[in-house]
Structure formats: structure tokens, C-alpha cells
C-alpha positions as CSV (number, residue, x, y, z in Angstrom):
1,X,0.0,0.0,0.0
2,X,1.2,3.6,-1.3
3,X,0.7,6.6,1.6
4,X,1.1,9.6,-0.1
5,X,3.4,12.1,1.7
6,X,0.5,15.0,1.3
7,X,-2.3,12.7,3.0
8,X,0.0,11.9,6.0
9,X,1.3,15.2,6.4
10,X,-2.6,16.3,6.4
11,X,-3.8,13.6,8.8
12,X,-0.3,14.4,11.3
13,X,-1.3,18.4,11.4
14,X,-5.2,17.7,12.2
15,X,-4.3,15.5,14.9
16,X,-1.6,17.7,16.4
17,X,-3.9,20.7,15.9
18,X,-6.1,18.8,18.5
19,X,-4.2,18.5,20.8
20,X,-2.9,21.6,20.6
21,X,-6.4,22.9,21.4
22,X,-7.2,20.4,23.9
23,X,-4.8,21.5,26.2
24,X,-5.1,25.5,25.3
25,X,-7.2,25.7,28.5
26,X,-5.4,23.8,31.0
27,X,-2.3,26.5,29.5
28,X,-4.3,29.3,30.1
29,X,-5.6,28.6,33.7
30,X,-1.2,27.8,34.2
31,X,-0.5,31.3,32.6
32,X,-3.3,33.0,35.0
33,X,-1.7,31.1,37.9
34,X,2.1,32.1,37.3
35,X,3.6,35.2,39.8
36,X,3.5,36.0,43.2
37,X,0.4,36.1,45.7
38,X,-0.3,37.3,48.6
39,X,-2.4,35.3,51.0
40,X,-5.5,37.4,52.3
41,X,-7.1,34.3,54.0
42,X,-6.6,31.2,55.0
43,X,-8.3,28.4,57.0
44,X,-7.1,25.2,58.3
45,X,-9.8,22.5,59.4
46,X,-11.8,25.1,60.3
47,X,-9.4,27.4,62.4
48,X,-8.5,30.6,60.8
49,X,-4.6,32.0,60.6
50,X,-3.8,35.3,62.5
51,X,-3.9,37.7,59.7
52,X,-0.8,39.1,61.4
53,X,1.0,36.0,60.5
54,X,-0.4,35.9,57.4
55,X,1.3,39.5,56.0
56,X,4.8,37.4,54.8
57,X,3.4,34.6,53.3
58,X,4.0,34.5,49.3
59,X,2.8,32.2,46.8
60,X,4.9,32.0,43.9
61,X,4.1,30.1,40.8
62,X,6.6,29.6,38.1
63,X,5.2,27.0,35.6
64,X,3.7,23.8,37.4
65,X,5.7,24.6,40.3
66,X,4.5,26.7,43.4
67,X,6.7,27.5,46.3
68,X,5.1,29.0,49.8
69,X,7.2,31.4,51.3
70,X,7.1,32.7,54.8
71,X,9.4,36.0,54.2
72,X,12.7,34.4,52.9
73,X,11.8,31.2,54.5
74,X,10.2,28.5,51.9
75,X,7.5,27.0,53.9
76,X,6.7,23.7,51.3
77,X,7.2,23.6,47.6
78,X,5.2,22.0,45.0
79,X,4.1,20.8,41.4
80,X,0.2,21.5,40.2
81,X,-1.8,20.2,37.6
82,X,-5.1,22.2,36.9
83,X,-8.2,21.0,35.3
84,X,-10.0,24.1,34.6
85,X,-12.8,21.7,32.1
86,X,-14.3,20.6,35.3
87,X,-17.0,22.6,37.3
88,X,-15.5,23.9,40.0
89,X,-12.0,23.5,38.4
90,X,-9.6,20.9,39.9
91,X,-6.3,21.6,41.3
92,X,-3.9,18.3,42.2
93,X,-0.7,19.6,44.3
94,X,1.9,17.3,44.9
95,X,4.4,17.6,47.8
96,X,8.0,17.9,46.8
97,X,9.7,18.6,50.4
98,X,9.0,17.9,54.1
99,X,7.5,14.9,55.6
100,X,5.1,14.8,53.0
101,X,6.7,14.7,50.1
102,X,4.8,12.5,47.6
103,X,1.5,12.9,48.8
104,X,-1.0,15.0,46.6
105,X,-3.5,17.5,48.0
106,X,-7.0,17.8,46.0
107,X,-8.3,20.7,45.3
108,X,-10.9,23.0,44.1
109,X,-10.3,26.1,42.7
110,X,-11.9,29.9,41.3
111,X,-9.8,32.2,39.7
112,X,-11.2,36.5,39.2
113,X,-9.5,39.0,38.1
114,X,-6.6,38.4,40.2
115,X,-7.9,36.8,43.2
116,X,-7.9,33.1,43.5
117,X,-9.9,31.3,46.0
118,X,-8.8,27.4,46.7
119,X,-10.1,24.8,48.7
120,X,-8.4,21.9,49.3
121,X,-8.2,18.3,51.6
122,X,-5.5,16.8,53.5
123,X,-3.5,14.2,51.5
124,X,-5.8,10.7,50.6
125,X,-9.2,12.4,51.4
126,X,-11.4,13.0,48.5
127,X,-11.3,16.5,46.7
128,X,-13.7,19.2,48.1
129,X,-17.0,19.7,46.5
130,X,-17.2,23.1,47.8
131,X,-15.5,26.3,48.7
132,X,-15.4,25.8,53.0
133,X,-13.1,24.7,55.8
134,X,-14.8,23.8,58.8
135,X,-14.1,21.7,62.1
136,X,-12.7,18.3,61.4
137,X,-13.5,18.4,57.5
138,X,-10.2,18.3,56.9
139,X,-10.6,20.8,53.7
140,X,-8.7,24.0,54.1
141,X,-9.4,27.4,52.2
142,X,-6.9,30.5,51.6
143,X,-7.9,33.6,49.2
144,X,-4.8,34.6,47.5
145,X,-4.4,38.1,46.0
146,X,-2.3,38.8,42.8
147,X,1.0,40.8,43.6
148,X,1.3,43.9,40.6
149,X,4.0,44.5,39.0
């Protein structure tokens, strides 16, 4: 059997073109993610931080990876996936430092403007179905604020 060159070439570009396009949103909710946040708010299991300790804590996203910051002090570091096709978007963190390391975190998440609100559970419970941290759930929230240039 004869493939002409044209054909293949055709059939190649189509399906690339595809892909390309199937993973244009997943880019785009990375893109919106990348820089440095501040962290207005932030509950743990249902017990809010001190907003005082809360003023030098920095979220910085290069790429797929985040790193936490508490002043110069990196608090935990690690790679995201997003999966901004599902209602609410998902958001799967895995730990690359600490004690943890390995375990993934699933989350929810809302990105406007430049505020980002996500809601996640300790690592092996299921993902959050909705955007609260209360006693013994074991989901935590933080509001994270964009930092301008």
C-alpha cells in the first residue's frame, strides 16, 4: 500500500492541531496562575490564621511549580496540575519537600481577576466539593491576591 506524503502530512497536522487545542485551557488557567500572591485568608480545618501572620506569606508560581514562602523562609514547595474543564476547576498539588513529600492534595479552585480562592483536603481524602473549611472536615481554604508589577 502507497501513503502519499500530502495525506500523511494532512492527517499528522489535524491531529496535532487537536491536541494543541485540547490543552489551550489547561495552559491558560497555568498562565493565569504564574507570579507571586499574597495570601489574604486562609483556614485550616476550620481554624483561621492570624492575619498578622499571614502579611509574609507569598505564593509564587513559576510553571507547574509553586513554592510557599514565609518571608525568605520557603514554607513547602510544590508541582500543580489544573483542570480548569471541570465545574468547579480541579487543582492536584503534589508535595515535593517535608515529611510529605509525595502525597498530593486535591483541590478546588476559582480564579477572578486576580484573586484566587482554593479549597483543598489533607493528603488521601477525597477532593472538596465546595469552597469551605470547617471543624474536622479536613478541607482547608486561603484567598490569595495577585501581587502587581
Amino acid at each position: 500500500m502507497r501513503v502519499h506524503a500530502p495525506a500523511l502530512l494532512a492527517v499528522a497536522l489535524a491531529l496535532f492541531a487537536s491536541f494543541v487545542r485540547a490543552d489551550e485551557p489547561q495552559k491558560e488557567a497555568r498562565d493565569a496562575m504564574q507570579g507571586t500572591w499574597t495570601i489574604e485568608s486562609f483556614t485550616l480545618n476550620g481554624n483561621e490564621v492570624d492575619p498578622g501572620q499571614l502579611k509574609n506569606w507569598r505564593r509564587i508560581v513559576e510553571r507547574n511549580h509553586v513554592t510557599w514562602k514565609n518571608g525568605d523562609q520557603t514554607m513547602i514547595e510544590l508541582e500543580i496540575k489544573f483542570d480548569p474543564s471541570q465545574a468547579p476547576h480541579t487543582l492536584d498539588s503534589t508535595i515535593k519537600t517535608g515529611e510529605s513529600s509525595g502525597h498530593t492534595l486535591l483541590a478546588i479552585y476559582e480564579f477572578k481577576d486576580d484573586k484566587l480562592t482554593v479549597c483543598f483536603a489533607n493528603p488521601g481524602d477525597a477532593r472538596p466539593k465546595e469552597f469551605s473549611s470547617k471543624p474536622e472536615s479536613g478541607q482547608s481554604l486561603y484567598v490569595a491576591r495577585r501581587v502587581k508589577k
